[in-house]
DOFIDREN-151593 format. One line per 3 residues: number of its first residue (from 1); their letters; for each residue x, y, z of N, C-alpha, C, CB. Coordinates in nm, 2 decimals, m for minus. Glycine has a CB too. Layout:
N
NUM) A) X Y Z X Y Z X Y Z X Y Z ~ ... .
//
This chain:
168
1) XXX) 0.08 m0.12 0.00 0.00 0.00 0.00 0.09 0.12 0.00 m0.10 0.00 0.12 ~ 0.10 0.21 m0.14 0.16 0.31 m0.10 0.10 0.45 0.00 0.20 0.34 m0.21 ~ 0.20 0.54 0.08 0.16 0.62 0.15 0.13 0.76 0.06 0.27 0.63 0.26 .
4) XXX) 0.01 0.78 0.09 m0.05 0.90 0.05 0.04 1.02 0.10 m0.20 0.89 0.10 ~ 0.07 1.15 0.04 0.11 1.25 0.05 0.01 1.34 0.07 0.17 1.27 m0.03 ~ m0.02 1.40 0.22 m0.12 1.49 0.23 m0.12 1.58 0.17 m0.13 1.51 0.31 .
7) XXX) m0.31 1.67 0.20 m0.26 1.80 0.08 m0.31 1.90 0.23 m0.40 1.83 m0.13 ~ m0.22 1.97 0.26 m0.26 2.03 0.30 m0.23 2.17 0.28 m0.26 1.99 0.39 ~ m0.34 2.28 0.38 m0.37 2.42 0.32 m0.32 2.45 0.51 m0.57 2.46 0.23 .
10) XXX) m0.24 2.59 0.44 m0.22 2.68 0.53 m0.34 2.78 0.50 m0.08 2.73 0.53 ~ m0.39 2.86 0.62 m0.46 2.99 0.58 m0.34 3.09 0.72 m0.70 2.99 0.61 ~ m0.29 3.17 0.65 m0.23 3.27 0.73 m0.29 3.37 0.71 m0.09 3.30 0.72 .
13) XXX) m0.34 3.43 0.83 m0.45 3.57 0.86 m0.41 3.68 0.96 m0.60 3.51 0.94 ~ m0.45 3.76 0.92 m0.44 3.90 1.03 m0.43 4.04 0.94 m0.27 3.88 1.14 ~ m0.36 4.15 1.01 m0.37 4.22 0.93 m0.23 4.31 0.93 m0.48 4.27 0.95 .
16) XXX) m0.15 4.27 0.84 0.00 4.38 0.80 0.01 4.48 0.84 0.04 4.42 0.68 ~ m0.08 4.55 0.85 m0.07 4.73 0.92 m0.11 4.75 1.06 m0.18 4.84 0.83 ~ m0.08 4.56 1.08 m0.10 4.65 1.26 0.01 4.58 1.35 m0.29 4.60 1.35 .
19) XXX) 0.14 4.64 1.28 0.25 4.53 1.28 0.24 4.38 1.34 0.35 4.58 1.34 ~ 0.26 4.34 1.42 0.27 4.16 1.47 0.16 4.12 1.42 0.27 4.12 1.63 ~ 0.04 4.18 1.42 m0.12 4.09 1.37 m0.04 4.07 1.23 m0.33 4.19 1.36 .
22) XXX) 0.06 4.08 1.16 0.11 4.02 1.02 0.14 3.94 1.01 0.19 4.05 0.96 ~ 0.19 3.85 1.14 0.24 3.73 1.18 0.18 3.63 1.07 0.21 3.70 1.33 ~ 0.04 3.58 1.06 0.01 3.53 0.96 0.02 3.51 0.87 m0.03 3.54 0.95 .
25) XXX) m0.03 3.66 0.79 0.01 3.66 0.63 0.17 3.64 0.61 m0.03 3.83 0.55 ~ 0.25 3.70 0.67 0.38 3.67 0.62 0.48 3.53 0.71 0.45 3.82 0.62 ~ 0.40 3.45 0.76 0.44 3.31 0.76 0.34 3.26 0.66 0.42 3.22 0.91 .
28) XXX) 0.27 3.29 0.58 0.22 3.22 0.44 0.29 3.26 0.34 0.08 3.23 0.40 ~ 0.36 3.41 0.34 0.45 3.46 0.21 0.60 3.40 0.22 0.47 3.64 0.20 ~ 0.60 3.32 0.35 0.73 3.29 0.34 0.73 3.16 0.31 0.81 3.31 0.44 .
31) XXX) 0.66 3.13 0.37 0.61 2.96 0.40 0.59 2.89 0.20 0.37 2.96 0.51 ~ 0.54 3.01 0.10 0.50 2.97 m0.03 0.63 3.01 m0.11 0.37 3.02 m0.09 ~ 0.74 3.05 m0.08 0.91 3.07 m0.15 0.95 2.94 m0.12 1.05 3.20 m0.07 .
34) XXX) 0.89 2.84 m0.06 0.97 2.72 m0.01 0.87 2.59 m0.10 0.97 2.70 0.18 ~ 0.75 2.66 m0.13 0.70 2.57 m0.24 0.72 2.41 m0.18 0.77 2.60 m0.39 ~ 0.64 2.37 m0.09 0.67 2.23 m0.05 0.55 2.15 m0.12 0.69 2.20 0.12 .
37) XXX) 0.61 2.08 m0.14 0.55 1.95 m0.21 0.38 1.96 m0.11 0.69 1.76 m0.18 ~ 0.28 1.93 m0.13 0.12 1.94 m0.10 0.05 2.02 m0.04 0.08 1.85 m0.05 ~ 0.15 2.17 m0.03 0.08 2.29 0.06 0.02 2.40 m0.03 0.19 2.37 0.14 .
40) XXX) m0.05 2.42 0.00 m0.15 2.50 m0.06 m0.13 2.64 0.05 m0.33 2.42 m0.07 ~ m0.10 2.69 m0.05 m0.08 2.89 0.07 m0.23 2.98 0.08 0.07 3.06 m0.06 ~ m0.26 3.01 0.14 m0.38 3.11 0.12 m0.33 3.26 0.29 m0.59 2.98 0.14 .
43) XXX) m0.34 3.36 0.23 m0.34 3.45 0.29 m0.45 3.55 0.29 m0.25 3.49 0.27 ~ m0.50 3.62 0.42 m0.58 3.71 0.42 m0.66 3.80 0.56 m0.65 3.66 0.33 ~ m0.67 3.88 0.53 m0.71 3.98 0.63 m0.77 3.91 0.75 m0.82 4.08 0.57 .
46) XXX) m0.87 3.79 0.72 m0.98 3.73 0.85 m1.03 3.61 0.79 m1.12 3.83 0.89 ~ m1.06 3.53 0.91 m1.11 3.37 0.78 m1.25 3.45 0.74 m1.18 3.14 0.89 ~ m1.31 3.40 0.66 m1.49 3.41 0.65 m1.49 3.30 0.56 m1.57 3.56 0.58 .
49) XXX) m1.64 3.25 0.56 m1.70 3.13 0.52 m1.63 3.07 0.39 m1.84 3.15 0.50 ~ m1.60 3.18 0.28 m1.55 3.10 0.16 m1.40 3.05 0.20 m1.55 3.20 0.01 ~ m1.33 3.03 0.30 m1.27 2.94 0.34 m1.26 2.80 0.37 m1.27 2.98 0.40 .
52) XXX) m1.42 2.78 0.38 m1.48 2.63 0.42 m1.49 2.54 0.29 m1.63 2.64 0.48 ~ m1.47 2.62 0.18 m1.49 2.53 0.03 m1.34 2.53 0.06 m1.57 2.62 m0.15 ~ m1.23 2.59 0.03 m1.10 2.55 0.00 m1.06 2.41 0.10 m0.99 2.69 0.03 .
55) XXX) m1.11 2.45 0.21 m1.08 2.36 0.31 m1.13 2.21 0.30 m1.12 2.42 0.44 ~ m1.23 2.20 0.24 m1.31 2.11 0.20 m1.21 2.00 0.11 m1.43 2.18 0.12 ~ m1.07 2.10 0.03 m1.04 2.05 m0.11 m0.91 1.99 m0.06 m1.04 2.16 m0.24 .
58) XXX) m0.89 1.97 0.11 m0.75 1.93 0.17 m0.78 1.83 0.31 m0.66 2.08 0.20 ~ m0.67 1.76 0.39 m0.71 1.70 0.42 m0.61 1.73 0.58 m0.72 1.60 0.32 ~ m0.54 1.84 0.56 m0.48 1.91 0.68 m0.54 2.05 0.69 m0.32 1.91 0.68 .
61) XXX) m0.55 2.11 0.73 m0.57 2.27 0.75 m0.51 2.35 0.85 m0.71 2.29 0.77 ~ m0.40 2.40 0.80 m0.35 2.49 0.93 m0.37 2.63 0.93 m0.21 2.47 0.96 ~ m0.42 2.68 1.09 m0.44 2.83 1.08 m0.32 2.86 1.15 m0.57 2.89 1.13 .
64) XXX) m0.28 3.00 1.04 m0.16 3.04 1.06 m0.18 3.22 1.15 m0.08 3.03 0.89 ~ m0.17 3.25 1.25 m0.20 3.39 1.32 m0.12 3.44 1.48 m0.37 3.40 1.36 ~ m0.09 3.55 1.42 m0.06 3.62 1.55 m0.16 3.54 1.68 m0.09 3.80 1.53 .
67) XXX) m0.05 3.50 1.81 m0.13 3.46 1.92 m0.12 3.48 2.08 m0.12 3.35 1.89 ~ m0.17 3.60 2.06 m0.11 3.65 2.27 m0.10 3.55 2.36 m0.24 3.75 2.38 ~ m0.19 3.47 2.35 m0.19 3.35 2.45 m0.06 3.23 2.44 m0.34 3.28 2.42 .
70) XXX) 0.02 3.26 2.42 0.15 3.17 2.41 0.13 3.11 2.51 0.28 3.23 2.41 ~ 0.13 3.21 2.65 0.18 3.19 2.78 0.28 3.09 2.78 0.09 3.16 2.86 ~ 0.40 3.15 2.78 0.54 3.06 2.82 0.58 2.96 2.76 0.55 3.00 2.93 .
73) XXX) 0.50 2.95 2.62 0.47 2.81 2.55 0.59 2.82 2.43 0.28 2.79 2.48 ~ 0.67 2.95 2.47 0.80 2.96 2.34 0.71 3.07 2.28 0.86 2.79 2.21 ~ 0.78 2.99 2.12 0.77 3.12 2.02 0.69 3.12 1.91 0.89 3.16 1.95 .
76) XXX) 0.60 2.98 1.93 0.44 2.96 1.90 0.45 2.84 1.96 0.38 2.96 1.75 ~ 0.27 2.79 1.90 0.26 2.68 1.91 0.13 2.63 1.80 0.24 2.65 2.06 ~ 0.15 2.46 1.84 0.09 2.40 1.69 m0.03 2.36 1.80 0.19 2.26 1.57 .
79) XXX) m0.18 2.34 1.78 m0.30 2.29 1.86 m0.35 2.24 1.78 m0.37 2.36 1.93 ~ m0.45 2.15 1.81 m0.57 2.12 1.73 m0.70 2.18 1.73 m0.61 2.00 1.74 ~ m0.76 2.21 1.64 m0.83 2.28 1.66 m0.98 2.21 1.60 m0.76 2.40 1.61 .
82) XXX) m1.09 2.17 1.65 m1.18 2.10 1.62 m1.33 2.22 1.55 m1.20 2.01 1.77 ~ m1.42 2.14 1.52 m1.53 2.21 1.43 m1.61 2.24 1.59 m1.62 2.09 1.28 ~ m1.70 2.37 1.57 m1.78 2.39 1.64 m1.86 2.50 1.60 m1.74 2.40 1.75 .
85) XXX) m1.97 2.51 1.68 m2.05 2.62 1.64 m2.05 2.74 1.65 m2.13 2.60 1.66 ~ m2.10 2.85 1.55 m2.00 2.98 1.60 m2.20 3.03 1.63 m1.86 3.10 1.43 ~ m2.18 3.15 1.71 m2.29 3.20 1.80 m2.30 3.30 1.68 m2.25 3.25 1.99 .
88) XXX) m2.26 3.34 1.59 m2.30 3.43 1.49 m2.22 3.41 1.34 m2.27 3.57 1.55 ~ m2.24 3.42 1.26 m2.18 3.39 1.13 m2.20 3.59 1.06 m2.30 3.23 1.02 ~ m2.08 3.52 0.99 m2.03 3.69 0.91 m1.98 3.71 0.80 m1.94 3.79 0.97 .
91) XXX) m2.05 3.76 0.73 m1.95 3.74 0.56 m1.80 3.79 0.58 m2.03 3.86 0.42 ~ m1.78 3.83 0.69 m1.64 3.87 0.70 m1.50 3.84 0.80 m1.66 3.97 0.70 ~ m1.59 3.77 0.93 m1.50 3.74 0.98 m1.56 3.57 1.09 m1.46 3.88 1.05 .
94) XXX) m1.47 3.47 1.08 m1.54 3.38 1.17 m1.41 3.29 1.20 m1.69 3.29 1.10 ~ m1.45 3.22 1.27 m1.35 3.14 1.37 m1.30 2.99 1.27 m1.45 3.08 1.55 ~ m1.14 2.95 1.32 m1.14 2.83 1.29 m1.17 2.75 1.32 m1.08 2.79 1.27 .
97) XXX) m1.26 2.71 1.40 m1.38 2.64 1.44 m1.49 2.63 1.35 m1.44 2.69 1.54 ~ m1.54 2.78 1.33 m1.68 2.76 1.24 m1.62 2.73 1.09 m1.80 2.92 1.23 ~ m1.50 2.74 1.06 m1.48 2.74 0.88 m1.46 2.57 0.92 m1.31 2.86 0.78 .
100) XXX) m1.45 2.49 0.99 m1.38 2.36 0.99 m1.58 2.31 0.96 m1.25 2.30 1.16 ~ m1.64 2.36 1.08 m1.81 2.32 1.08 m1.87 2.35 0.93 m1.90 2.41 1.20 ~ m1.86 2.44 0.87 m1.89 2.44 0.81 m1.85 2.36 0.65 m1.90 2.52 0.84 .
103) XXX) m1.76 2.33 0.70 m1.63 2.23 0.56 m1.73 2.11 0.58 m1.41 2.18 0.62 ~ m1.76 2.09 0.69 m1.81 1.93 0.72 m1.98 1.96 0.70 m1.75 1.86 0.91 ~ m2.04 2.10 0.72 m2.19 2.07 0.70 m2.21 2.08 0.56 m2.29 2.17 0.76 .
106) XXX) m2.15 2.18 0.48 m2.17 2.28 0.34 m2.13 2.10 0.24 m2.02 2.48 0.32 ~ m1.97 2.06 0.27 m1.89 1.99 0.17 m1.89 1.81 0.23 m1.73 2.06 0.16 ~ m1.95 1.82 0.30 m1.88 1.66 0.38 m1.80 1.63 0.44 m1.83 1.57 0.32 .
109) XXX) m1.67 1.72 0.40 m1.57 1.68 0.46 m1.48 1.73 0.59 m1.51 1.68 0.38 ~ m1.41 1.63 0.62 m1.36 1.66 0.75 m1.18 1.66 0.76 m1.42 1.55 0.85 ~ m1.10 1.78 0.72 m1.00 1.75 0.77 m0.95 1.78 0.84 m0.96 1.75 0.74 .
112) XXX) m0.82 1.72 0.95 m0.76 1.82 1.05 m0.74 1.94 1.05 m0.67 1.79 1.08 ~ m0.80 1.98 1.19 m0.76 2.11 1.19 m0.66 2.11 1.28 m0.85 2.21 1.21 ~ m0.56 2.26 1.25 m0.44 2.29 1.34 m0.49 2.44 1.34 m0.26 2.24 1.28 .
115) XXX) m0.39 2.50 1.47 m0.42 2.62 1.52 m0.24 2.64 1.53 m0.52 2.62 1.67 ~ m0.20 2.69 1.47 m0.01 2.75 1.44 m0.07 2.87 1.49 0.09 2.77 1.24 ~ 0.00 2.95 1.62 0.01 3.04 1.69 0.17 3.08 1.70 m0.06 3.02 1.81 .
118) XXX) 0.14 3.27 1.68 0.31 3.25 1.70 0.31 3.39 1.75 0.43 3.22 1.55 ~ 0.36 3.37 1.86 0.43 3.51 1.98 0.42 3.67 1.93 0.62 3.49 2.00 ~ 0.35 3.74 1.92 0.36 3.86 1.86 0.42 3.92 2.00 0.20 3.92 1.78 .
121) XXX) 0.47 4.04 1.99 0.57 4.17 2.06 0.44 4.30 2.06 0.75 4.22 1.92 ~ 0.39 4.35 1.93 0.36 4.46 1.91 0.23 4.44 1.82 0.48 4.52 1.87 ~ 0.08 4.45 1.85 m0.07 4.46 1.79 m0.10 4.57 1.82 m0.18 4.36 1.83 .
124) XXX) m0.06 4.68 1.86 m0.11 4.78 1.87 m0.10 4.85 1.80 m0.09 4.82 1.95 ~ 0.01 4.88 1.75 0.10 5.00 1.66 0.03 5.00 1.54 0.28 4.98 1.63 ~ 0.05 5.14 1.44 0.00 5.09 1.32 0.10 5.13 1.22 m0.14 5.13 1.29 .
127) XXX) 0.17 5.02 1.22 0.28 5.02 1.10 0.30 4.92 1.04 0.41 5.06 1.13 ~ 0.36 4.89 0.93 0.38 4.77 0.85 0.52 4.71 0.89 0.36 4.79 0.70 ~ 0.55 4.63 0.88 0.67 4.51 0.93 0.67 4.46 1.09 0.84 4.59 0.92 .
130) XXX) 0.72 4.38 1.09 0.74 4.27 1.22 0.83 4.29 1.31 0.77 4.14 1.19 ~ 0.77 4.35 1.47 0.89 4.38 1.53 1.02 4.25 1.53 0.83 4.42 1.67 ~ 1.17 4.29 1.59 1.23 4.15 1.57 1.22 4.05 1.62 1.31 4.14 1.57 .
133) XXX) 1.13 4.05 1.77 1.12 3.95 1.85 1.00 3.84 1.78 1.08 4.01 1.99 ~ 0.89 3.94 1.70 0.79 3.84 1.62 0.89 3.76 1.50 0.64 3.94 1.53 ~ 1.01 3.84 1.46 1.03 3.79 1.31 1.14 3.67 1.41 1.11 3.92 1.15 .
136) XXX) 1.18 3.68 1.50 1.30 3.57 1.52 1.16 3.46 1.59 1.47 3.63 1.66 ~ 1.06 3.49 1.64 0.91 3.35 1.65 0.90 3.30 1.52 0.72 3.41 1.69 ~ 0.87 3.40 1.42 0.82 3.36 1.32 0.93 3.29 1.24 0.75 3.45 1.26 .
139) XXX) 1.11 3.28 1.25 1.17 3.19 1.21 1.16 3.07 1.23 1.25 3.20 1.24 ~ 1.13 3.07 1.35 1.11 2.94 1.46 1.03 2.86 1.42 1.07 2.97 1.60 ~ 0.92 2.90 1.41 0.73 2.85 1.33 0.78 2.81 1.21 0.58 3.00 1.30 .
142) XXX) 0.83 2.85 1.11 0.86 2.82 1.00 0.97 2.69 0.98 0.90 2.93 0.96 ~ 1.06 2.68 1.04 1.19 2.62 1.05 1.11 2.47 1.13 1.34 2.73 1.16 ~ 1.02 2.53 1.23 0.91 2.33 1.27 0.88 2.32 1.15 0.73 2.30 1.38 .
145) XXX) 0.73 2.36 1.09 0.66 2.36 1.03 0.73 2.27 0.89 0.60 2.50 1.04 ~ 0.82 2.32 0.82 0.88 2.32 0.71 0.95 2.13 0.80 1.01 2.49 0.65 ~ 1.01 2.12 0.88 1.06 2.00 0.89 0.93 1.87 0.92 1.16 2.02 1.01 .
148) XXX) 0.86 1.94 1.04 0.71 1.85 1.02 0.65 1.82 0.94 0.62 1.88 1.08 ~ 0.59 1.89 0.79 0.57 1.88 0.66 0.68 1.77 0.63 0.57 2.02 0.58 ~ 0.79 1.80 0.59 0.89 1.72 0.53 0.92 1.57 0.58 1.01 1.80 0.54 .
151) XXX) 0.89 1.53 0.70 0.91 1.45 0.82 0.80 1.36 0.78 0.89 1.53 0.98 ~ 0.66 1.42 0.74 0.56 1.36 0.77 0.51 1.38 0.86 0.56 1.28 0.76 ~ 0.57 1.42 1.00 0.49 1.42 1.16 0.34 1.49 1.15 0.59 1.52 1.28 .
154) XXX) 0.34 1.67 1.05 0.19 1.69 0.97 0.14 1.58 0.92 0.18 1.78 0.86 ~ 0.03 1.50 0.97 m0.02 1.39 0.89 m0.15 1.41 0.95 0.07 1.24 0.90 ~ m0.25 1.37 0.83 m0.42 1.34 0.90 m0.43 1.30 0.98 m0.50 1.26 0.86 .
157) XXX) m0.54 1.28 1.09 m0.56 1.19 1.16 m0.70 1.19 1.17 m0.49 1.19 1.28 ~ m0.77 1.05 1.15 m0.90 1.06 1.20 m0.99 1.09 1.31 m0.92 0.99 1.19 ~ m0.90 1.10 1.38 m0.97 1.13 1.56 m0.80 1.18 1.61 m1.06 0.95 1.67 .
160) XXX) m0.79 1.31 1.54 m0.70 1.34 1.61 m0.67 1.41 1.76 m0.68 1.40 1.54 ~ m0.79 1.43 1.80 m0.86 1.42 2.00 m0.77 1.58 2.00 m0.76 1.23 2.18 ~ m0.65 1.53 2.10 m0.55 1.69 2.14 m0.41 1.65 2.15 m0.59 1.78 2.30 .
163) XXX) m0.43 1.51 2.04 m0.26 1.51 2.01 m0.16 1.62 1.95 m0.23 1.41 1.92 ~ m0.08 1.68 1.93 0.01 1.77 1.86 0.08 1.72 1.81 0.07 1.85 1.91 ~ 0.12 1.74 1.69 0.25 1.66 1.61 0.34 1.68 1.68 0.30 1.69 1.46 .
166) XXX) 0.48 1.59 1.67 0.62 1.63 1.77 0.70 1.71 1.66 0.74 1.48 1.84 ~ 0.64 1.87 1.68 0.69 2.00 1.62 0.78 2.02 1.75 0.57 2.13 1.58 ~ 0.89 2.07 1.71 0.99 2.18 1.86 0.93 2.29 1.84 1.17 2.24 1.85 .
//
């Protein structure tokens, strides 16, 4: 039986002009110069629902965003992130929760979700670029990510509960 090569989709989100909320988009501009074999890049301001069709068309899904809540956890971290129901829907902004629920009500399908959080410094300010403490996290996130992809350790799982791949 040969081993399937997952397809999975990054979505990196937030917003570039509010320096560290960039964390996102640009771990997906960097993340797609490396062109790895079954990753699909998508970048943009906020999830909203036409997220749930792309996601539908893969069988990993990682959300890629600035994440205050590290707490001590380093310079991100990778989670799972399961389907649930969102208390409001919006053509413009909704949770990786509801885009995963909805992948599975709208399309059938169910793929893993992940939650890639990475250490922002500075969401307040409104300037474009990454302070250096986000861009040396956001080395870090990139430099797992790119070896777990390559590794295989990113891999489906049917009931993936609240295992984490063994990312550093």
């Amino acid at each position: 039986m040969s081993r399937h090569s997952p397809r999975i989709l990054v979505i990196g989100y937030g917003n570039p002009g509010r320096r560290d909320d960039g964390l996102g988009p640009a771990f997906a501009a960097r993340l797609e110069v490396l062109q790895l074999p079954g990753v699909t890049i998508e970048s943009d301001y906020q999830l909203a629902i036409e997220h749930a069709h792309l996601a539908a068309q893969h069988d990993i899904v990682v959300f890629a965003d600035a994440a205050a809540d590290t707490d001590g956890e380093g310079p991100f971290y990778l989670r799972p992130v399961h389907p649930a129901p969102e208390d409001r829907y919006s053509s413009h902004s909704v949770s990786p929760q509801a885009v995963l629920r909805l992948t599975a009500q709208c399309f059938g399908a169910h793929p893993s979700g992940w939650l890639l959080g990475i250490r922002p410094t500075d969401l307040e300010s409104f300037a474009e670029g990454l302070t250096p403490e986000a861009e040396s996290n956001l080395s870090a996130a990139l430099t797992a990510f790119r070896e777990a992809v390559e590794s295989g350790r990113l891999a489906p799982n049917e009931d993936q509960g609240d295992k984490t791949p063994n990312v550093p």
